[in-house]
SEVEXSE-632350 format. One record per residue (C-alpha): x negated, y, z. Coordinates in steps of 0.2 Angstrom, whole numbers, plus 5000, padded with zeros to 4 digits. Layout:
XYZ...
***
This chain:
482947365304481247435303480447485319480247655318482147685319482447565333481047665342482047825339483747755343483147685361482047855364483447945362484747835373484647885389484447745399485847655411485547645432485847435429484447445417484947405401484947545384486347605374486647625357487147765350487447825370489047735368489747675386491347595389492247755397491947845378492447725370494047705381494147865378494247875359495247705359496547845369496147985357496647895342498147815352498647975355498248055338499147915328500547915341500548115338500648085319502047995321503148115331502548255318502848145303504648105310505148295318503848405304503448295290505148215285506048385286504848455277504948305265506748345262506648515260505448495247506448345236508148475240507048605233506448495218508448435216509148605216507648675203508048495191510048545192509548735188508548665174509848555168511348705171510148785160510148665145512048645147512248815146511048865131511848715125513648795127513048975123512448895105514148815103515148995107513949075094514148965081516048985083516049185085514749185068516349055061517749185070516749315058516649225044518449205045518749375050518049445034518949325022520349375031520049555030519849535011521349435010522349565020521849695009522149594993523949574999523949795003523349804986524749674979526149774988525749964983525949894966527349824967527749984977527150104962528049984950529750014961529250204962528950224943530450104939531550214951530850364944531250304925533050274931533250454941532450524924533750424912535350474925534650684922534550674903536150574905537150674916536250864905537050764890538550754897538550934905537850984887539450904879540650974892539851144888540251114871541951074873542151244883541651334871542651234859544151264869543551454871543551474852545351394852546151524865545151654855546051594839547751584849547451754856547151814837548451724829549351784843548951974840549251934820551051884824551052044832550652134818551752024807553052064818552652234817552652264800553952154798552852054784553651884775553051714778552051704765551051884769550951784787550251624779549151714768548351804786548151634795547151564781545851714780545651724799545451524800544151544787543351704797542951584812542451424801543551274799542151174807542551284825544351274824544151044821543051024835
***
């Protein structure tokens, strides 16, 4: 050491009742004194280490485990909401083919309904032209029977006048054949 600092190193020690100089001022009692210190110190790190320190410790790694499982809850879960959204976007897809295939079998059905409806009407239509035919010829066979009882009734008052003129048969003959022709031959067939 150069001289100057031992100098300053003995000036400043103050110096012992036996006579000899410290270093530093160091004596034995401080020196016991921070030999106790860091006893106690260390000693005092350990009882906080164990009560404070592990706790502590623990709450944090239970802090980190709880924030890794979120995180991983997480994943699993975008993971699952990807998986329901692919299968709703499918559920769509599917809903519109099947709303076109539901509306291809309403459109199938209301025509075969309008094919039933004209096909029905056709029929009703046939059955009234059917049924005026026949109401047409039953009116004509009324009047065909009308036209009888009026040539009944007339041959009728005829007789009565043959009768009352007291005519021959062949005056009366003679009479049927004009009034026959009167009303038509035609009329009097039918």
């Amino acid at each position: 050491m150069n001289t100057a600092a031992t100098y300053l190193l003995l000036s400043a020690a103050p110096v012992a009742e036996e006579g000899y100089t410290r270093l530093f001022g160091l004596d034995l009692q401080l020196l016991f004194d921070s030999g106790l210190t860091l006893l106690a110190v260390f000693t005092l790190f350990l009882v906080l280490s164990y009560n404070l320190f592990n706790p502590a410790r623990k709450v944090l790694s239970g802090r980190s485990e709880r924030i890794k499982n979120d995180i991983e809850q997480a994943a699993k879960d975008k993971e699952e909401a990807a998986k329901l959204k692919a299968e709703y976007e499918a559920k769509l897809k599917d809903a519109d083919a099947e709303v076109e295939h539901i509306l291809a079998e309403a459109r199938k059905r209301a025509l075969a309904n309008e094919d039933r409806i004209v096909a029905d009407a056709k029929k009703e239509a046939a059955d009234i032209i059917e049924r005026a035919n026949a109401e047409a010829e039953l009116e004509k066979k009324k009047a065909g029977d009308e036209v009888k009882k009026e040539m009944i009734s007339i041959a009728s008052l005829m007789a009565a006048k043959v009768v009352k003129g007291n005519i021959d048969t062949t005056v009366q003959d003679a009479l049927v054949e004009d009034t026959l022709k009167e009303i038509g031959e035609a009329t009097w067939q039918s």
